[in-house]
mmJSON file of the N, C-alpha and C atoms, coordinates in Angstrom:
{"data_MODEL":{"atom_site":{
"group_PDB":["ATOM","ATOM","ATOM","ATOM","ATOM","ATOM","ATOM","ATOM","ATOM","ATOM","ATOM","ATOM","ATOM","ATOM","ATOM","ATOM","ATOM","ATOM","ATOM","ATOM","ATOM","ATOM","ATOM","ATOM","ATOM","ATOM","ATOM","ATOM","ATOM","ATOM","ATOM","ATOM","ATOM","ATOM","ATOM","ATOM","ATOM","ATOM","ATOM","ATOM","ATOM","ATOM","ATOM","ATOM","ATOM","ATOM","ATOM","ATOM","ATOM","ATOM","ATOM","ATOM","ATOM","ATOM","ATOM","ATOM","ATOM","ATOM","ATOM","ATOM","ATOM","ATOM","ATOM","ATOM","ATOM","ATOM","ATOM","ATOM","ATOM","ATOM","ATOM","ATOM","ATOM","ATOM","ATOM","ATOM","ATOM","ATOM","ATOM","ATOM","ATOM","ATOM","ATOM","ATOM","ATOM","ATOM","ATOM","ATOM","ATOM","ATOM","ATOM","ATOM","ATOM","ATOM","ATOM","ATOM","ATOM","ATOM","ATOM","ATOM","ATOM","ATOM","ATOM","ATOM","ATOM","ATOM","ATOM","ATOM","ATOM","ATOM","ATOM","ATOM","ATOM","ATOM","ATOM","ATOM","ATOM","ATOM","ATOM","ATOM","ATOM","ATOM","ATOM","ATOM","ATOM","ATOM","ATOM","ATOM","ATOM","ATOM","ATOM","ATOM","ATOM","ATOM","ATOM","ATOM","ATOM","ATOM","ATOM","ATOM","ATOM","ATOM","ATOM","ATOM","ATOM","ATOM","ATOM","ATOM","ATOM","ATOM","ATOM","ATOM","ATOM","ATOM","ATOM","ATOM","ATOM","ATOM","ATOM","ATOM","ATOM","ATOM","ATOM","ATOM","ATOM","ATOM","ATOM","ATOM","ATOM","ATOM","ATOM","ATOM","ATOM","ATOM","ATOM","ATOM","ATOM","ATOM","ATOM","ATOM","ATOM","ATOM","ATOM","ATOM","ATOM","ATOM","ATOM","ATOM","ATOM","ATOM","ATOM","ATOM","ATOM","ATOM","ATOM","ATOM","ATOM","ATOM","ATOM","ATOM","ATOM","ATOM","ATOM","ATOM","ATOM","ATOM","ATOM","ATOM","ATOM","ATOM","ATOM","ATOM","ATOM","ATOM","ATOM","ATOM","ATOM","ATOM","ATOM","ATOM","ATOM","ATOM"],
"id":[1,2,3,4,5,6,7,8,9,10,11,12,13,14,15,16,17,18,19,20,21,22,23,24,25,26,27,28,29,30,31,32,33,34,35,36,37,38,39,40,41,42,43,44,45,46,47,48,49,50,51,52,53,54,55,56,57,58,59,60,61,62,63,64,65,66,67,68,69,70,71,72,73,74,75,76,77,78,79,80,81,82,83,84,85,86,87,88,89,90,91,92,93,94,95,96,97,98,99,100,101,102,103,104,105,106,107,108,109,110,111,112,113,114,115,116,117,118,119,120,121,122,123,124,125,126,127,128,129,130,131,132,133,134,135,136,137,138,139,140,141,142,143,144,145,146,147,148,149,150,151,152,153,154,155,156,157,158,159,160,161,162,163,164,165,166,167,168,169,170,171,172,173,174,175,176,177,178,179,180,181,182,183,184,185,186,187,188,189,190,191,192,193,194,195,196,197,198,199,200,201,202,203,204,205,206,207,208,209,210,211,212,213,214,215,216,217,218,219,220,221,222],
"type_symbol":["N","C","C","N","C","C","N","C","C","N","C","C","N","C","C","N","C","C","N","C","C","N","C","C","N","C","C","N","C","C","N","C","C","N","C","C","N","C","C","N","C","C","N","C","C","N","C","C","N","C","C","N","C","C","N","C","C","N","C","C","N","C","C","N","C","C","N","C","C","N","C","C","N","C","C","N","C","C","N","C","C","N","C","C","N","C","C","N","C","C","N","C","C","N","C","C","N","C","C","N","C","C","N","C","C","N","C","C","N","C","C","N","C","C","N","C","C","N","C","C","N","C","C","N","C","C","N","C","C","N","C","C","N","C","C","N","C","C","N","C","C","N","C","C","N","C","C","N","C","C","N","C","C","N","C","C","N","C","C","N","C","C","N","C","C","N","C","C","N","C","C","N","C","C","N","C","C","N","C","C","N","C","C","N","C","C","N","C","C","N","C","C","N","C","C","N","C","C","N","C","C","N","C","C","N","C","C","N","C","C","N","C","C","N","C","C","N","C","C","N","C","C"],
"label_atom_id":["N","CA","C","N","CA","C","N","CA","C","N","CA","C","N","CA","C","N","CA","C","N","CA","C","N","CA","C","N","CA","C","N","CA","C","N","CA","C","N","CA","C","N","CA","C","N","CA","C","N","CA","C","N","CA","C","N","CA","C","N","CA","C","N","CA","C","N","CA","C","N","CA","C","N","CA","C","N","CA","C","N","CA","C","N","CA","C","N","CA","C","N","CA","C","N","CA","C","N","CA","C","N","CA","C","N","CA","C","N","CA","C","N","CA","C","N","CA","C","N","CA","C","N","CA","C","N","CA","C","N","CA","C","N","CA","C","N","CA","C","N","CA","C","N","CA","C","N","CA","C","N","CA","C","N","CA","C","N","CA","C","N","CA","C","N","CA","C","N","CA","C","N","CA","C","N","CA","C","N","CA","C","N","CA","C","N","CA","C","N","CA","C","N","CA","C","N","CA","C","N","CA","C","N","CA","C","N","CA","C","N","CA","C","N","CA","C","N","CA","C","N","CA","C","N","CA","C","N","CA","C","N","CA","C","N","CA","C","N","CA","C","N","CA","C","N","CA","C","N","CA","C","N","CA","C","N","CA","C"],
"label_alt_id":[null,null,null,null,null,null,null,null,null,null,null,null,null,null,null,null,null,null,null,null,null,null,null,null,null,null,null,null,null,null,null,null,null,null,null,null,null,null,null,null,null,null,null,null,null,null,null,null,null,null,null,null,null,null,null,null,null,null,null,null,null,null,null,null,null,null,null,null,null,null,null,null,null,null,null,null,null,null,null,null,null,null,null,null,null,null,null,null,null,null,null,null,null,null,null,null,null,null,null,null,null,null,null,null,null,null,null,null,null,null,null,null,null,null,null,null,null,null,null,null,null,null,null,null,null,null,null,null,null,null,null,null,null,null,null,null,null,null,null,null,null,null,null,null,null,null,null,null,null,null,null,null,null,null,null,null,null,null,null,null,null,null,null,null,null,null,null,null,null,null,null,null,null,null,null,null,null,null,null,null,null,null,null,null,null,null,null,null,null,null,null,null,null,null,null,null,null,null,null,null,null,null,null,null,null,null,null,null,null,null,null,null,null,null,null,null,null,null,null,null,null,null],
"label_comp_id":["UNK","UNK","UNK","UNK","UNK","UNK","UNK","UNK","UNK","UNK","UNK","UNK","UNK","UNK","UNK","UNK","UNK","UNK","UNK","UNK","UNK","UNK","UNK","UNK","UNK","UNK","UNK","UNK","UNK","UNK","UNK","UNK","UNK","UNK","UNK","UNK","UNK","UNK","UNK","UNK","UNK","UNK","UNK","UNK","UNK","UNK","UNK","UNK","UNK","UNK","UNK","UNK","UNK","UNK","UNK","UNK","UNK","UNK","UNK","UNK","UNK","UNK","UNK","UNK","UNK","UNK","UNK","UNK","UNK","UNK","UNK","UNK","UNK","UNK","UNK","UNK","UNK","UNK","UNK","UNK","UNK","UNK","UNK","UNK","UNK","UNK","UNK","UNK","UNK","UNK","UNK","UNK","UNK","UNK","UNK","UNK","UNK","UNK","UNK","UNK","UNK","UNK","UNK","UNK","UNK","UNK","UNK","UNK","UNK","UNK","UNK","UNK","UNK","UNK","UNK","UNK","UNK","UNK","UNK","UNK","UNK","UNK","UNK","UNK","UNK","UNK","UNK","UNK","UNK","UNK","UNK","UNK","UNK","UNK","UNK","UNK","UNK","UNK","UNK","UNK","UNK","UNK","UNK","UNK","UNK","UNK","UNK","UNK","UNK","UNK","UNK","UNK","UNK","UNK","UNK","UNK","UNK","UNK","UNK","UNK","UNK","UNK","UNK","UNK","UNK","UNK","UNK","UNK","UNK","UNK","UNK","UNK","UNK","UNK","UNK","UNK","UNK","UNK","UNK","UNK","UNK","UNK","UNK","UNK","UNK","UNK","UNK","UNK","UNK","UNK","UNK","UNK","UNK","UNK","UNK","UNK","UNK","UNK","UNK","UNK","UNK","UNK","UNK","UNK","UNK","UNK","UNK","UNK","UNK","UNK","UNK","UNK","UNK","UNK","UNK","UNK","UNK","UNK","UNK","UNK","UNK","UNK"],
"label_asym_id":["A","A","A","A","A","A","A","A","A","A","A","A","A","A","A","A","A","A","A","A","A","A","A","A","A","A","A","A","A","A","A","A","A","A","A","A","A","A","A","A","A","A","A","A","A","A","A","A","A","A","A","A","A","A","A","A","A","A","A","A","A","A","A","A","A","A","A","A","A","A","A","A","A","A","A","A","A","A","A","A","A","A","A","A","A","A","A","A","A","A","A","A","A","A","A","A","A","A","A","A","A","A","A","A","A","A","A","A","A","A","A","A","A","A","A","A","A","A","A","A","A","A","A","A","A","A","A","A","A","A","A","A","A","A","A","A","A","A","A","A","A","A","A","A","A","A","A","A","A","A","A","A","A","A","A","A","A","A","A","A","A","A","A","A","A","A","A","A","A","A","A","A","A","A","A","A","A","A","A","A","A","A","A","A","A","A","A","A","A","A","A","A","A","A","A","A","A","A","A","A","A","A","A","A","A","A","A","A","A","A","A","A","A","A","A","A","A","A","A","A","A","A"],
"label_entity_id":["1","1","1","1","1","1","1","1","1","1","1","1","1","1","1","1","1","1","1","1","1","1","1","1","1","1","1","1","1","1","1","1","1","1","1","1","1","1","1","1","1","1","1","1","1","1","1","1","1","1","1","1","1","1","1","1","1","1","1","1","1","1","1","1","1","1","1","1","1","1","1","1","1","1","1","1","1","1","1","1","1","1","1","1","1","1","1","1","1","1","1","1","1","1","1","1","1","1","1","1","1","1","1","1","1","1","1","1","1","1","1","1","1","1","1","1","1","1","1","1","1","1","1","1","1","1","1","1","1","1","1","1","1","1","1","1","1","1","1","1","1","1","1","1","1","1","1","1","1","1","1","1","1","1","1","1","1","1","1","1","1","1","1","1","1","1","1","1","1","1","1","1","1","1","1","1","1","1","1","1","1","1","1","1","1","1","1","1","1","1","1","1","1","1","1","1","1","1","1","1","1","1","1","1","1","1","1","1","1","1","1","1","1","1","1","1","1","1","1","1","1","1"],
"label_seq_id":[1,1,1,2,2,2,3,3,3,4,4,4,5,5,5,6,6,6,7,7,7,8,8,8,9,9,9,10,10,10,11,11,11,12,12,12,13,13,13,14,14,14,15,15,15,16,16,16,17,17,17,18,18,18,19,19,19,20,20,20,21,21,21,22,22,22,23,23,23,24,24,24,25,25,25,26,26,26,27,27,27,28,28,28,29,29,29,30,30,30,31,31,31,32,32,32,33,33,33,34,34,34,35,35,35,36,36,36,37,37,37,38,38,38,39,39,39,40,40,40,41,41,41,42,42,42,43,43,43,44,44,44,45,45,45,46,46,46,47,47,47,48,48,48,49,49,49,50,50,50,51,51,51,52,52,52,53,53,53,54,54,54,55,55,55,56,56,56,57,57,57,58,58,58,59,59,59,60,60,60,61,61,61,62,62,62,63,63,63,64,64,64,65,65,65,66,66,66,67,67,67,68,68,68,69,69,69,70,70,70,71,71,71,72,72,72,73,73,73,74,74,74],
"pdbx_PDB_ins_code":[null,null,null,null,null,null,null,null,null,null,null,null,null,null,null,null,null,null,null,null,null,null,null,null,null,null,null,null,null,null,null,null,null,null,null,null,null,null,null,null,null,null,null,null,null,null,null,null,null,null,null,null,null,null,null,null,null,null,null,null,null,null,null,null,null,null,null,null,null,null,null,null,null,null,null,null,null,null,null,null,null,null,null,null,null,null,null,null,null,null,null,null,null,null,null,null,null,null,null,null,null,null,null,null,null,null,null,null,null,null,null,null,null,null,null,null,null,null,null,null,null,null,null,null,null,null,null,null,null,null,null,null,null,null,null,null,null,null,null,null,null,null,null,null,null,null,null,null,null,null,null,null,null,null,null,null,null,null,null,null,null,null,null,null,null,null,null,null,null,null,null,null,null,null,null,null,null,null,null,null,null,null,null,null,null,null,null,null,null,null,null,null,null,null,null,null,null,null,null,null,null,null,null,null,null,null,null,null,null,null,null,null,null,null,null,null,null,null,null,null,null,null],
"Cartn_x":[0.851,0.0,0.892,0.307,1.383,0.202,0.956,-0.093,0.573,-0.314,0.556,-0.502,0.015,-0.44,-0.826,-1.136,-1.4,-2.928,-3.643,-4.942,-4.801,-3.541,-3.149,-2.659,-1.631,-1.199,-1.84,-3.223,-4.216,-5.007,-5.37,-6.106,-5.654,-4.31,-3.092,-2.677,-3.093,-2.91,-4.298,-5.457,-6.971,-6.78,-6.403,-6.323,-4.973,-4.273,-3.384,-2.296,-2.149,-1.24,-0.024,1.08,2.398,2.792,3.428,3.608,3.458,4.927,5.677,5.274,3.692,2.3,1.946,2.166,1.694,2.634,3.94,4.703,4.428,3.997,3.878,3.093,3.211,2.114,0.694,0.465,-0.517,-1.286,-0.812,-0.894,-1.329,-0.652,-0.681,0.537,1.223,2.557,3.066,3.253,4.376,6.024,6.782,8.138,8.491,10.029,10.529,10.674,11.345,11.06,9.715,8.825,7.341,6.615,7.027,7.094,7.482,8.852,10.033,9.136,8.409,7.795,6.68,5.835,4.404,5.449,6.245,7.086,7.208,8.018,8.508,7.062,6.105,4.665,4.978,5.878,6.023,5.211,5.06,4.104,4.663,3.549,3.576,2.346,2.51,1.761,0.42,-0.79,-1.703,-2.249,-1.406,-1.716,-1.526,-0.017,0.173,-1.117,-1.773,-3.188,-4.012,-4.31,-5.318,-4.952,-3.93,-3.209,-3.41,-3.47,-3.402,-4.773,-5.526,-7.246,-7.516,-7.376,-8.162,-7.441,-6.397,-6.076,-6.561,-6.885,-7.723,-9.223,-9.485,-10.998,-11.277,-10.894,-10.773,-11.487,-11.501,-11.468,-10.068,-10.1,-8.726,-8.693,-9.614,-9.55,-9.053,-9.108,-8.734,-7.616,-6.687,-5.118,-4.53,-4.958,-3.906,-5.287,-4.674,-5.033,-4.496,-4.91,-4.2,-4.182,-3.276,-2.965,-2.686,-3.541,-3.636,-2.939,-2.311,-1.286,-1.897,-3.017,-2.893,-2.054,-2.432,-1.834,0.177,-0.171,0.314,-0.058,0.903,0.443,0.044,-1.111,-1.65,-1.157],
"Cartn_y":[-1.173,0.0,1.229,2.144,3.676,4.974,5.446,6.847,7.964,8.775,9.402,10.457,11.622,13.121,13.467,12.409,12.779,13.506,13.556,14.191,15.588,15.858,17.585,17.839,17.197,17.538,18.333,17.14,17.491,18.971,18.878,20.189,21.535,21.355,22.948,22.937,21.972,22.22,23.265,22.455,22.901,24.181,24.701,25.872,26.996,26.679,27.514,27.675,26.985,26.807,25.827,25.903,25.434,25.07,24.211,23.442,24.47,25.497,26.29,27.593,27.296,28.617,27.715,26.484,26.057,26.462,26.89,27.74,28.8,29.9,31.056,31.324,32.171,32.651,33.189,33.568,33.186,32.057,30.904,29.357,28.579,27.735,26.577,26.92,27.797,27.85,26.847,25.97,24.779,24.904,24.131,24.2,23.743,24.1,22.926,21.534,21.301,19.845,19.313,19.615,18.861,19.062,20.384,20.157,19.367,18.883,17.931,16.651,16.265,14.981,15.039,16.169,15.687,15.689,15.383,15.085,14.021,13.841,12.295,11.34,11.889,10.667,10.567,10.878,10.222,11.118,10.071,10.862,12.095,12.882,14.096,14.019,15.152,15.5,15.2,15.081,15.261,16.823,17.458,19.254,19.353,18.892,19.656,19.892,18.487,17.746,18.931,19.013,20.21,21.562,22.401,23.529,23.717,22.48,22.291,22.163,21.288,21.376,22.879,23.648,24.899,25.876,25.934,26.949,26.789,25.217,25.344,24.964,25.384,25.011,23.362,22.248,20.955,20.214,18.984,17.756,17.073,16.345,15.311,14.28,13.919,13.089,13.84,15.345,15.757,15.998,15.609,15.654,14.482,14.098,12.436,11.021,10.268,8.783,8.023,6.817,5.964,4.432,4.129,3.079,1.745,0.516,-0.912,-1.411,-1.895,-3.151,-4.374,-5.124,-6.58,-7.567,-8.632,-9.673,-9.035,-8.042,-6.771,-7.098,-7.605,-7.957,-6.547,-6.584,-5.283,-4.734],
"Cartn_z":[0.0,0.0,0.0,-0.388,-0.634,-1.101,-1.213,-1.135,-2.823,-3.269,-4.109,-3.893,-4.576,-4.206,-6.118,-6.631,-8.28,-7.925,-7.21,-6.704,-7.122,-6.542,-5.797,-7.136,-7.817,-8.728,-9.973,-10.273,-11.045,-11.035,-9.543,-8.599,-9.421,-8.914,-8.96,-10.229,-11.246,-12.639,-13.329,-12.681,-12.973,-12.595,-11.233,-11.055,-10.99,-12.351,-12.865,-11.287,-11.344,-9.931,-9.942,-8.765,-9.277,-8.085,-7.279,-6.05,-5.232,-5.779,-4.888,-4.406,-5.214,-4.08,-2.773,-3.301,-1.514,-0.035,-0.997,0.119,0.779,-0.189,0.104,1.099,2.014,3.379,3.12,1.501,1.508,1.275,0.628,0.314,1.363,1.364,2.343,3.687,3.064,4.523,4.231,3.851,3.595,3.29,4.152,4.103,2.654,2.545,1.245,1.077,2.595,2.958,2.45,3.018,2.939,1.025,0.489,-0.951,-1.622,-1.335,-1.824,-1.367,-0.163,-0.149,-1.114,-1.303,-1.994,-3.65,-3.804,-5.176,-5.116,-4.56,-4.179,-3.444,-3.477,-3.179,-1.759,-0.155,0.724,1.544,2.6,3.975,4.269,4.373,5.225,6.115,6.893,8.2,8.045,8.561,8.635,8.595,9.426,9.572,7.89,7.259,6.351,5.449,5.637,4.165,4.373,6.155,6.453,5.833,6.021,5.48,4.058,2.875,1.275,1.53,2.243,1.453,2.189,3.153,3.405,2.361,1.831,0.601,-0.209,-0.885,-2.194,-1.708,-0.593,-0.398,-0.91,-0.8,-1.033,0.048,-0.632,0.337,0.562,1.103,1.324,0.663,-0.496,-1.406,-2.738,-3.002,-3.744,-3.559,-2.871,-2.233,-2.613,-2.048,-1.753,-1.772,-2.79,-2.603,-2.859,-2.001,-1.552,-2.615,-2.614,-3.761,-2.919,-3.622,-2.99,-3.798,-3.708,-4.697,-4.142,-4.844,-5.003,-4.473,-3.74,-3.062,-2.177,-1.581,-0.771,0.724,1.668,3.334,3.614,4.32,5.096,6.132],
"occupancy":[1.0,1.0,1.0,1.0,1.0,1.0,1.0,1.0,1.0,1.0,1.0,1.0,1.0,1.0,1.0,1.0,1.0,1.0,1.0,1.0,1.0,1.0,1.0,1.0,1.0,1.0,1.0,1.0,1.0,1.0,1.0,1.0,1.0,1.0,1.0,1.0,1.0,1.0,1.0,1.0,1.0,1.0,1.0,1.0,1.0,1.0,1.0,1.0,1.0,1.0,1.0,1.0,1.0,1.0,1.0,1.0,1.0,1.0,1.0,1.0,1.0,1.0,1.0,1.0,1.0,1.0,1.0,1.0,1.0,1.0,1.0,1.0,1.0,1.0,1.0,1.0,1.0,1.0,1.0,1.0,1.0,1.0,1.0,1.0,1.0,1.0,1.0,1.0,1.0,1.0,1.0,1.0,1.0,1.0,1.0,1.0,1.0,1.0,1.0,1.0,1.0,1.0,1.0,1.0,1.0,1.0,1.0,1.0,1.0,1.0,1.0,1.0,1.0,1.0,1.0,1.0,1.0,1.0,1.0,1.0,1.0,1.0,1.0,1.0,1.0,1.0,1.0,1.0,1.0,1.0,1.0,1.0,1.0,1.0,1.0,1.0,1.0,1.0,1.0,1.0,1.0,1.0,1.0,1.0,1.0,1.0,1.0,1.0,1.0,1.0,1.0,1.0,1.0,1.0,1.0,1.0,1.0,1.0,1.0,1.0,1.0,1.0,1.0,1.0,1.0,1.0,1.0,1.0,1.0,1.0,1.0,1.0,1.0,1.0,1.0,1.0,1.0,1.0,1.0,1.0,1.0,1.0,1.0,1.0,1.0,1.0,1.0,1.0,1.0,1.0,1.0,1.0,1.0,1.0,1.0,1.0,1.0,1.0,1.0,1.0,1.0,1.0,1.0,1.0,1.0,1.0,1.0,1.0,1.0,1.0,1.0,1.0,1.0,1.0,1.0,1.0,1.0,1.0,1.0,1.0,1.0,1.0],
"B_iso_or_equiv":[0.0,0.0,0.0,0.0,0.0,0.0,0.0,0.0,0.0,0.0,0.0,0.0,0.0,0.0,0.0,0.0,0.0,0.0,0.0,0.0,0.0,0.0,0.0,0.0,0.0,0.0,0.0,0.0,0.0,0.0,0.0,0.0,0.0,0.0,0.0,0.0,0.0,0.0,0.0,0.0,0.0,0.0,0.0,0.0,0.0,0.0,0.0,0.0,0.0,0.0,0.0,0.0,0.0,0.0,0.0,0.0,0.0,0.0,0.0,0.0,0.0,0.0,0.0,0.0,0.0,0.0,0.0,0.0,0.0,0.0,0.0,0.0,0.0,0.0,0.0,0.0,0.0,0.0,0.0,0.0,0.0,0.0,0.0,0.0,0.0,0.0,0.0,0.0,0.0,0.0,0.0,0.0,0.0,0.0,0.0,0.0,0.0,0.0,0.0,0.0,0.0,0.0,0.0,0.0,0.0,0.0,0.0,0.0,0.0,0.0,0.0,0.0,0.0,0.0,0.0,0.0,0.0,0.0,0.0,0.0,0.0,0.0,0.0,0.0,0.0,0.0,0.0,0.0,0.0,0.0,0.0,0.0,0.0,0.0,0.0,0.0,0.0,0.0,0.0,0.0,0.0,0.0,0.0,0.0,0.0,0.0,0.0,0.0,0.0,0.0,0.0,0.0,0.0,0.0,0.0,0.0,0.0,0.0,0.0,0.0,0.0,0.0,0.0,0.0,0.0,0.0,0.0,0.0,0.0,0.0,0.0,0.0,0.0,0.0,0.0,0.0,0.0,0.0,0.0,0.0,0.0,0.0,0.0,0.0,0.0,0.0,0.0,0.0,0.0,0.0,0.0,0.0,0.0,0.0,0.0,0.0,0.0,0.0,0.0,0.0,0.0,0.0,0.0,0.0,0.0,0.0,0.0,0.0,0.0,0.0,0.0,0.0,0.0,0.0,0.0,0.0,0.0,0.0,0.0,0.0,0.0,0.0],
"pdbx_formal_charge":[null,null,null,null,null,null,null,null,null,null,null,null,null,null,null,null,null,null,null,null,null,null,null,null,null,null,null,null,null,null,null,null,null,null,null,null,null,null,null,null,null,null,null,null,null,null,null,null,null,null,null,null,null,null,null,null,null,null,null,null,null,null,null,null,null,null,null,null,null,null,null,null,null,null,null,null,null,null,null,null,null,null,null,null,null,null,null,null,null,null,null,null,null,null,null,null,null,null,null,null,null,null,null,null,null,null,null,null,null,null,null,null,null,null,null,null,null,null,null,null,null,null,null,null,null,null,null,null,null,null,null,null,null,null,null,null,null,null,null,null,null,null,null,null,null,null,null,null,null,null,null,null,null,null,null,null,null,null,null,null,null,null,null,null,null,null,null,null,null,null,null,null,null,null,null,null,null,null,null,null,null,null,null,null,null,null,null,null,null,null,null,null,null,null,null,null,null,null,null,null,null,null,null,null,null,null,null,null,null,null,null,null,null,null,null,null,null,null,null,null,null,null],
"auth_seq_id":[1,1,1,2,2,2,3,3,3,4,4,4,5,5,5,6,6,6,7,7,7,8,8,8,9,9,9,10,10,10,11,11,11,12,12,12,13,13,13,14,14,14,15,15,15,16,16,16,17,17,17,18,18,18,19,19,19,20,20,20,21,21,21,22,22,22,23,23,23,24,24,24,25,25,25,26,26,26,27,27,27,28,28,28,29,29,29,30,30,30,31,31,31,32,32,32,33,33,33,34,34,34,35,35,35,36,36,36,37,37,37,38,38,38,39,39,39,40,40,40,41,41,41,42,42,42,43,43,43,44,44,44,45,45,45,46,46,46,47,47,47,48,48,48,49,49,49,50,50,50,51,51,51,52,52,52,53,53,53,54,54,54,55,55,55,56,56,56,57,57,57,58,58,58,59,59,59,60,60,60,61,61,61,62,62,62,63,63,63,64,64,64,65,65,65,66,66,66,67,67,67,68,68,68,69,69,69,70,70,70,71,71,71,72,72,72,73,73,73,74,74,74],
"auth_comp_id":["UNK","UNK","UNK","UNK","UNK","UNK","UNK","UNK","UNK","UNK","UNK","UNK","UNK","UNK","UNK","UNK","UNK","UNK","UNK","UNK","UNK","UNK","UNK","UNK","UNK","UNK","UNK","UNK","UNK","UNK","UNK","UNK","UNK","UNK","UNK","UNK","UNK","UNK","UNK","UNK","UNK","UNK","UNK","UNK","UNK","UNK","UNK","UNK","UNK","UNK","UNK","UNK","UNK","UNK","UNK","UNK","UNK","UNK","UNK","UNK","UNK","UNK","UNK","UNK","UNK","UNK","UNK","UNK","UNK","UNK","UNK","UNK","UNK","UNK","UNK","UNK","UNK","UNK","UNK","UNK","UNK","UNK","UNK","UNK","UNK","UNK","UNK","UNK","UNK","UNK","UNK","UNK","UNK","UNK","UNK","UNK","UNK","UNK","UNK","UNK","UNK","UNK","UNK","UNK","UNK","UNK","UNK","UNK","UNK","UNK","UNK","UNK","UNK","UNK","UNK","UNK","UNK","UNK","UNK","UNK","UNK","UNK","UNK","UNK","UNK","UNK","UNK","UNK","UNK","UNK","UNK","UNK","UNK","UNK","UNK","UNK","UNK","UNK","UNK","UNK","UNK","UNK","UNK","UNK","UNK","UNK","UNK","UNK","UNK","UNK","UNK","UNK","UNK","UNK","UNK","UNK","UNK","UNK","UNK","UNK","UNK","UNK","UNK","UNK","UNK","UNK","UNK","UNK","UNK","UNK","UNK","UNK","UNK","UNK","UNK","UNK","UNK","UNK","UNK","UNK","UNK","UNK","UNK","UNK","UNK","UNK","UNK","UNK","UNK","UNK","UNK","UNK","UNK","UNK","UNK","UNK","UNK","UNK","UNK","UNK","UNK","UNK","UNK","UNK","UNK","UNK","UNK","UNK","UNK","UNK","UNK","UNK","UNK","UNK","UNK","UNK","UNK","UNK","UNK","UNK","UNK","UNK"],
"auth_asym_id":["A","A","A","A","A","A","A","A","A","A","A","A","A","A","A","A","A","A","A","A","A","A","A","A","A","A","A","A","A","A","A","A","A","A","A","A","A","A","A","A","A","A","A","A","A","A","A","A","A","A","A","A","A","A","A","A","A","A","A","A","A","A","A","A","A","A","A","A","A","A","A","A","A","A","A","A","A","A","A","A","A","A","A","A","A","A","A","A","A","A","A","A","A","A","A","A","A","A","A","A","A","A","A","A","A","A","A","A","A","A","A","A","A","A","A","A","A","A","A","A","A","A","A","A","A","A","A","A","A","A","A","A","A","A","A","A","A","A","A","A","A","A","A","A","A","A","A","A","A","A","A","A","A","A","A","A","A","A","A","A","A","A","A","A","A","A","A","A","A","A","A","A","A","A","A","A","A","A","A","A","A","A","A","A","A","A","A","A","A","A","A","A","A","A","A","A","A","A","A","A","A","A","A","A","A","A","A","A","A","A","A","A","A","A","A","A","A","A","A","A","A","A"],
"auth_atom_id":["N","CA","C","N","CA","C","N","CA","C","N","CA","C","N","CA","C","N","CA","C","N","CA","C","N","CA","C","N","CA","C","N","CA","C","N","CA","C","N","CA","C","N","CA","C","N","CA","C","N","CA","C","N","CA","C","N","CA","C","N","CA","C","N","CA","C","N","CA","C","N","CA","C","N","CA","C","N","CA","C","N","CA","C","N","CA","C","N","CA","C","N","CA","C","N","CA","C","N","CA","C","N","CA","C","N","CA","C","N","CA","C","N","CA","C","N","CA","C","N","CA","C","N","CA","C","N","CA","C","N","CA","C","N","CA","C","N","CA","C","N","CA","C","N","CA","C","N","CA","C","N","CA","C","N","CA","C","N","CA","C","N","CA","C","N","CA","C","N","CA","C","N","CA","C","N","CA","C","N","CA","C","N","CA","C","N","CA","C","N","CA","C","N","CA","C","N","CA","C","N","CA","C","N","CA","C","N","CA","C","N","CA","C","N","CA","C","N","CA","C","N","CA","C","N","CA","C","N","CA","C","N","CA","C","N","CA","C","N","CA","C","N","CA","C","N","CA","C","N","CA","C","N","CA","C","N","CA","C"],
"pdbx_PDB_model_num":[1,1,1,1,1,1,1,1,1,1,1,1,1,1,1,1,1,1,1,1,1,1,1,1,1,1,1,1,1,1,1,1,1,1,1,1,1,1,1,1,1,1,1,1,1,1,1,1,1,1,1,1,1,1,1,1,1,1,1,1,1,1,1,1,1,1,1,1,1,1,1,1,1,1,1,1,1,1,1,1,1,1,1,1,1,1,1,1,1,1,1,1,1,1,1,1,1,1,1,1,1,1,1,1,1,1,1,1,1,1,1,1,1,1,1,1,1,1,1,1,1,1,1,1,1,1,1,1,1,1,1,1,1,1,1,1,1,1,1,1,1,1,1,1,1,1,1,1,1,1,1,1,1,1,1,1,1,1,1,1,1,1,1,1,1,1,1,1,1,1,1,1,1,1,1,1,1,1,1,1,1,1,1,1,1,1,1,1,1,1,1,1,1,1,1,1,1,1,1,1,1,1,1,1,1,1,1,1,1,1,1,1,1,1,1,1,1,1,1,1,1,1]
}}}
């Protein structure tokens, strides 16, 4: 199981948008670190998910979903 952020990706394309507004103080406030993860697909915070869905007015399915790989121990 694994997670990927192709959700968000899609989102901030739809709305003429580019990771590195989720930095900005008016954005999401997000570090570089935690940018550099929603690239690389790896966990981030729970706060961070909250911070990205209240900037684009979202859900948390429009962020991040989660990927099952088939015959995969739980």
């Amino acid at each position: 199981m694994g997670i990927t952020y192709k959700p968000l990706r899609h989102i901030l394309i739809d709305r003429n948008l580019e990771m590195k507004d989720l930095r900005d103080k008016n954005g999401a406030n997000l570090n570089s670190s935690t940018i550099t993860r929603l690239n690389k697909d790896e966990y981030i915070s729970l706060k961070s998910i909250e911070d990205i869905c209240r900037f684009l007015n979202c859900r948390i399915e429009d962020v991040v979903e989660v990927i099952v790989v088939e015959g995969e121990d739980k």
